[in-house]
N, CA and C atoms as a LAMMPS dump frame, in Angstrom:
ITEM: TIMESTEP
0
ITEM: NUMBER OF ATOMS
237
ITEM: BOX BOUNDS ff ff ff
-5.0000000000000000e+02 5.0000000000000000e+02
-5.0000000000000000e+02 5.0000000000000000e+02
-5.0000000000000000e+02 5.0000000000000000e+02
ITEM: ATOMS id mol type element x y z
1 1 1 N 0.792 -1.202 0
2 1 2 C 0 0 0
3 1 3 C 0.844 1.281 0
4 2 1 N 1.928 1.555 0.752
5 2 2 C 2.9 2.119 0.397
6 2 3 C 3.079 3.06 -0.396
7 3 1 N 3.484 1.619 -1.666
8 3 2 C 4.1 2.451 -3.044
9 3 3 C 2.74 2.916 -4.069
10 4 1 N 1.369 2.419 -3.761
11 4 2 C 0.322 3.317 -4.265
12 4 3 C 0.231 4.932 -3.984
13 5 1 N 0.54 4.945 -2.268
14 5 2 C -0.161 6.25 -2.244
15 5 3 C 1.484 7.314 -2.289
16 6 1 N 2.785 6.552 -2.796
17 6 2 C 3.84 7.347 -3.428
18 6 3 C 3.827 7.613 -4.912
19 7 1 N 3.305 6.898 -5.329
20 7 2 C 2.687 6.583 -7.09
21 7 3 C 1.573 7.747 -7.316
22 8 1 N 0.484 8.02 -6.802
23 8 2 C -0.37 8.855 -6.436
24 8 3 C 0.414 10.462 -5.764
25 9 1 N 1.042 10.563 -5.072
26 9 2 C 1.676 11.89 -4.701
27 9 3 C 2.613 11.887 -5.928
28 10 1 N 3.381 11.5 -6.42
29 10 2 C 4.067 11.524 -7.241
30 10 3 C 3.615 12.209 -8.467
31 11 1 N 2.241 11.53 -9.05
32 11 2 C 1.398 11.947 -10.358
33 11 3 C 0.808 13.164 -9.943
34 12 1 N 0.47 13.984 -8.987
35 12 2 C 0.107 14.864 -8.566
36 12 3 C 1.126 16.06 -8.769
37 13 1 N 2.02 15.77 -8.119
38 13 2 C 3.303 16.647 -8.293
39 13 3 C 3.634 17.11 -9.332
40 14 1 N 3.284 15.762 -10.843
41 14 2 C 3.977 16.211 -12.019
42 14 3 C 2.241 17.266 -12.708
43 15 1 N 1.578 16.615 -12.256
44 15 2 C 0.284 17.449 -12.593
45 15 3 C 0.246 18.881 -12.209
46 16 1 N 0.717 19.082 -11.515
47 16 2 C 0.442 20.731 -10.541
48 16 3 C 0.995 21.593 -11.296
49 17 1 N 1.892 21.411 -11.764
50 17 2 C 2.482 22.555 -12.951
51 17 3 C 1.868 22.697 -13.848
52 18 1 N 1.63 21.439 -14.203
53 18 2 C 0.528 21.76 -15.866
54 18 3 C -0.532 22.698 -15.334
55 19 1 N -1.593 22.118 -14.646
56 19 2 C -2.686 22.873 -14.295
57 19 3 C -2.068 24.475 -14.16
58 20 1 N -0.889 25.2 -13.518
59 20 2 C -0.794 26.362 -12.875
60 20 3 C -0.306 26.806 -14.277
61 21 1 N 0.144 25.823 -15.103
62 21 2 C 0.498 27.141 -16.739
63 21 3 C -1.11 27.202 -17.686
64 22 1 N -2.097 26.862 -17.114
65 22 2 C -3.289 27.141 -17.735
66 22 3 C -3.94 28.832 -17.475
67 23 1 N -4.254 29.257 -18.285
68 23 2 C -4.613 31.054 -17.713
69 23 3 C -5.846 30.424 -16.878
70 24 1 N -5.578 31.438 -15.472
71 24 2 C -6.894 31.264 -14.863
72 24 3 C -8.053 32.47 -14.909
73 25 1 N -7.897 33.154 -15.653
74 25 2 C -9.007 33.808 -16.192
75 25 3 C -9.883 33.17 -18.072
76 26 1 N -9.341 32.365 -18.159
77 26 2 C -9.935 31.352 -19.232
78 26 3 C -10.302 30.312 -19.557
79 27 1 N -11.746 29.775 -19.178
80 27 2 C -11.421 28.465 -19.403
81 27 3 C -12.417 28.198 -20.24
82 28 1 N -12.081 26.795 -20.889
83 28 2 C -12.614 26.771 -22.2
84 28 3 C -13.07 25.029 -22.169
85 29 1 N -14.416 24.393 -22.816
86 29 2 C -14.567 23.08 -22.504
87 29 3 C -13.101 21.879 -23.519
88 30 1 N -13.222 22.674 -24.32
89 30 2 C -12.353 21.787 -24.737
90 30 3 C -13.285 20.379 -26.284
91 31 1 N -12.046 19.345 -27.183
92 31 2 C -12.759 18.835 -27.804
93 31 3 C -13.953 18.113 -27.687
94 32 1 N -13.65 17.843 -25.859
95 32 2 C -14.472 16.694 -25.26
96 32 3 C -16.103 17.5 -25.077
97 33 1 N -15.614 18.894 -24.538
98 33 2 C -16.674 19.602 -24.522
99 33 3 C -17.925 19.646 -25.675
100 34 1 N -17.095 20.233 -26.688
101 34 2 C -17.923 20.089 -27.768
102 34 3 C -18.67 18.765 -28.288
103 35 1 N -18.078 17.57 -28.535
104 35 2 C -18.262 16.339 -28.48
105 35 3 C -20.079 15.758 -28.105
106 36 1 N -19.409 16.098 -26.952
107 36 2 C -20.411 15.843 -25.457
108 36 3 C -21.81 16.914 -25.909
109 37 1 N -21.773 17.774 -26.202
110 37 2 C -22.616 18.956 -26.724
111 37 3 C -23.259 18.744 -27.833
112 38 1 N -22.598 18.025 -28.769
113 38 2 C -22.799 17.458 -30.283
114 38 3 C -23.89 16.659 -29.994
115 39 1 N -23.092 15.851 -29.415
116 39 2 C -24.003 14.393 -29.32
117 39 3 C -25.545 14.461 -28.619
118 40 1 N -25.337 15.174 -27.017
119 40 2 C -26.415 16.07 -26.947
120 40 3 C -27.973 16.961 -28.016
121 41 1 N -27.127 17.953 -29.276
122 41 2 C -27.942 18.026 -29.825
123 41 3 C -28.565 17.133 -30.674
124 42 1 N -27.752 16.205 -31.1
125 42 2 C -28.161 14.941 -32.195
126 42 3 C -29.53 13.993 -31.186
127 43 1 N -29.317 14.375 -30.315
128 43 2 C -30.328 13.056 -29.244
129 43 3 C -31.446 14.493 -29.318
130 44 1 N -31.205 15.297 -29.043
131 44 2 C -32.584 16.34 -28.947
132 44 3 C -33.178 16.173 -30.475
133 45 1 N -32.734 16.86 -31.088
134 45 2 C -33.111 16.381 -32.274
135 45 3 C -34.258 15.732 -32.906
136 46 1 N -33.742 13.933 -32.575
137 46 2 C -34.113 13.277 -32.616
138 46 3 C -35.209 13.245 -32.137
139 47 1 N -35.161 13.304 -30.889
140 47 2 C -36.327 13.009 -29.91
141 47 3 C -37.594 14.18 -30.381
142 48 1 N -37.093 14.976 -30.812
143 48 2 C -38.286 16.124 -31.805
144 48 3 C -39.328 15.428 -32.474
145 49 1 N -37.7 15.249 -33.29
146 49 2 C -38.724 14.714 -34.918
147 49 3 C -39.59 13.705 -34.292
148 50 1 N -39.182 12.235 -33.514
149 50 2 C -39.823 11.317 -33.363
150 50 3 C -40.76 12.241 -32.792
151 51 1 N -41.185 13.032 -31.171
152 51 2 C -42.172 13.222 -31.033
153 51 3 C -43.179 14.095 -31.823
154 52 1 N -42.889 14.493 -33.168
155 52 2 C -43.382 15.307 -33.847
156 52 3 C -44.166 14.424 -34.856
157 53 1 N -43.883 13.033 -34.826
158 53 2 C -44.58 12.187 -35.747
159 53 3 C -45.429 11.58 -34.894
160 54 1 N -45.146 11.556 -33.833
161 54 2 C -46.07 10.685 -32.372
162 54 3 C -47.135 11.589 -32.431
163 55 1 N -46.812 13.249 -32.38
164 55 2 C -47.934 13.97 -32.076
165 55 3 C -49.317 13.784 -33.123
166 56 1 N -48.28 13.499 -34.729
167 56 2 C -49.154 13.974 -35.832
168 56 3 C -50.395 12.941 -36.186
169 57 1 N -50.187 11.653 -35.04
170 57 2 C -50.756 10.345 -34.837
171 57 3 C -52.087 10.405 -34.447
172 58 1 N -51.854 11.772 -33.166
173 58 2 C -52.72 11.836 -32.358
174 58 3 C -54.076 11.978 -33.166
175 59 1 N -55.134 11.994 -32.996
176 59 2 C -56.678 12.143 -33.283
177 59 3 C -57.441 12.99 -31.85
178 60 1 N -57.075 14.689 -32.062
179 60 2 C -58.128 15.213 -30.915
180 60 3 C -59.135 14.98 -30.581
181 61 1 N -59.828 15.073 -31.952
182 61 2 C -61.888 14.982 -31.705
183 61 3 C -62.015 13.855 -30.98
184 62 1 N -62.718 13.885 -29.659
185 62 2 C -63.381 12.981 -28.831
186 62 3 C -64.934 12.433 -29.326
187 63 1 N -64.489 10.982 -28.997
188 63 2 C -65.744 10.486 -29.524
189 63 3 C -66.997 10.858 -28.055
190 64 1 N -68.108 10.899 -28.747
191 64 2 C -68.71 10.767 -27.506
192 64 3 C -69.36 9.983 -26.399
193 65 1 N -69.416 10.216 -25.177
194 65 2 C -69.278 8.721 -24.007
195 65 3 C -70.551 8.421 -23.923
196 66 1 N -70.964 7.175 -24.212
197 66 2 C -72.584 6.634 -24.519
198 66 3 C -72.666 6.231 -22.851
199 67 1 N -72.117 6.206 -21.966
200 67 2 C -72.493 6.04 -20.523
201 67 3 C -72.542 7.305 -19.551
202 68 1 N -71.876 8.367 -20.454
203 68 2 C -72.15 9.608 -19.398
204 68 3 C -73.873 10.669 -20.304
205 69 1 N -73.741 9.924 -21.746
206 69 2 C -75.164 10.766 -22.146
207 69 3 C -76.089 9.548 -21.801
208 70 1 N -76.26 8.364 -21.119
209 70 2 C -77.09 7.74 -20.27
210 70 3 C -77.61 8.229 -18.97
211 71 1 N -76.421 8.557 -17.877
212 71 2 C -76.239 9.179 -17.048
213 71 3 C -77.466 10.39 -16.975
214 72 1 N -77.196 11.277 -17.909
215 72 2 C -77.391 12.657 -18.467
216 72 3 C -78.978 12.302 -18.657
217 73 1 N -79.532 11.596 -19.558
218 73 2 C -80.877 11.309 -19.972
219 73 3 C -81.421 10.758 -18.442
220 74 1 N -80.653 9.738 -17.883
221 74 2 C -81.686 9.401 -17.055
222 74 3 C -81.704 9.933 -15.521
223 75 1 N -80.594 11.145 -15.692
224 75 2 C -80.99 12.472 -14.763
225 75 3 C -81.993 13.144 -15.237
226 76 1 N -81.963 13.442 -16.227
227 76 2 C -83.159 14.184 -16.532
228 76 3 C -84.496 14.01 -17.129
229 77 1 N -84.535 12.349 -16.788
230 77 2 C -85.967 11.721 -16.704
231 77 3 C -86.745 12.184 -15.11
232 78 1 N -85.779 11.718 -14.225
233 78 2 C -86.046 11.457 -12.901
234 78 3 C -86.575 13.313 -12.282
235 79 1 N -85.871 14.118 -13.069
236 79 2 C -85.791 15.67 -12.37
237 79 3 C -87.186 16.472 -13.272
């Protein structure tokens, strides 16, 4: 266990410089950033169009409910 957590301080050490020559008034995502963002819009996208063909499926006009105009008639037999 030891030589892990000298292996580990070690990689740190050589890391710390890199990070401190980065400007710290700039930071920027990077290729991964964009990538990640890409792929992102490609899934939105998608998920549009598909729900845009799901929507065009739909049928608003409601049929009408033969147990609530029962209801309805034979309230207004009784009243």
């Amino acid at each position: 266990m030891p030589d892990m957590s000298a292996s580990v301080s070690l990689a740190v050490t050589h890391l710390v410089p890199l990070a401190k020559e980065v400007d710290q008034n700039k930071v920027t995502p990077g290729v991964l950033g964009f990538i990640v963002f890409a792929v992102m819009a490609l899934a939105v996208w998608g998920l549009m169009k598909s729900m845009s063909k799901h929507m065009n499926k739909v049928d608003f006009k409601e049929a009408p409910d033969a147990e609530a105009e029962q209801k309805a008639d034979s309230a207004a037999q009784r009243g």
